[in-house]
N, C-alpha and C positions, 0 to 999 in steps of 0.2 A: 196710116203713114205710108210714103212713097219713098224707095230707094233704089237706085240702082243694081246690078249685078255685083259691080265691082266693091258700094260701100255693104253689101249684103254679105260680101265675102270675106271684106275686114272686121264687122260687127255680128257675126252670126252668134256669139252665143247673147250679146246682149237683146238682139232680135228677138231668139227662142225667150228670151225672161220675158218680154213684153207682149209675146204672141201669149202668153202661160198666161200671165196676170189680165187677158180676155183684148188685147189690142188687133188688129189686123193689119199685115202688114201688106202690101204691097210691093214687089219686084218689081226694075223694068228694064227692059232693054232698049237703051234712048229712052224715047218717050213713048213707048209701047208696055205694056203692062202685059209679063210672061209668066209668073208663078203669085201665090196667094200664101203666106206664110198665117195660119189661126193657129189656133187653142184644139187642143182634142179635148171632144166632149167629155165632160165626166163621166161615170158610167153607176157614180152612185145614185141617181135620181130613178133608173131605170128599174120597172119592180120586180120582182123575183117571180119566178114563175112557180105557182101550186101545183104539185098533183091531185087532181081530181078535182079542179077548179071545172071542169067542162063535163063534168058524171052529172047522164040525164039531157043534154043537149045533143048530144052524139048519138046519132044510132047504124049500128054496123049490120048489115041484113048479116044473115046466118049463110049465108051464103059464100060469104067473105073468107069462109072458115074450110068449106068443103073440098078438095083436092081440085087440083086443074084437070080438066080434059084432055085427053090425050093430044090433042091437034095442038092446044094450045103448049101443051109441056115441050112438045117437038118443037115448037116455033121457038122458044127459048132453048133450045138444043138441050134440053134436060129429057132422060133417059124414062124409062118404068120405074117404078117405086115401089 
């Protein structure tokens, strides 16, 4: 659906109902098409994330783990430890 600025300004909440129930709308300015009024996604389709869905694909050298060098701690302006 296409509408103007000005009937977008008289009809916005019935707009918003129709954008909800999955419609797109369409603003314009003249005959120029300047805003997109949709639906926001739902967010219950999206899946929940597991912990330890990814144990055993990952692997972190042990290195990961060992203190910085001092050149590099300096470079982050972090002091001795």
């Amino acid at each position: 659906m296409k509408v103007t600025i000005l009937a977008a300004q008289a009809t916005l909440s019935e707009l918003i109902e129709r954008a909800h129930r999955g419609e797109e709308i369409v603003i314009e300015r003249g005959d120029v098409p300047v805003a997109r009024l949709v639906p926001v996604p739902s967010l219950a389709h999206v899946a929940r994330r597991e912990p330890g869905t990814l144990r055993g694909l990952v692997k972190v050298p042990k290195e990961f783990f060992e203190p910085l060098p001092a050149e590099e701690r300096a470079g982050w302006g972090l002091g001795e430890e």
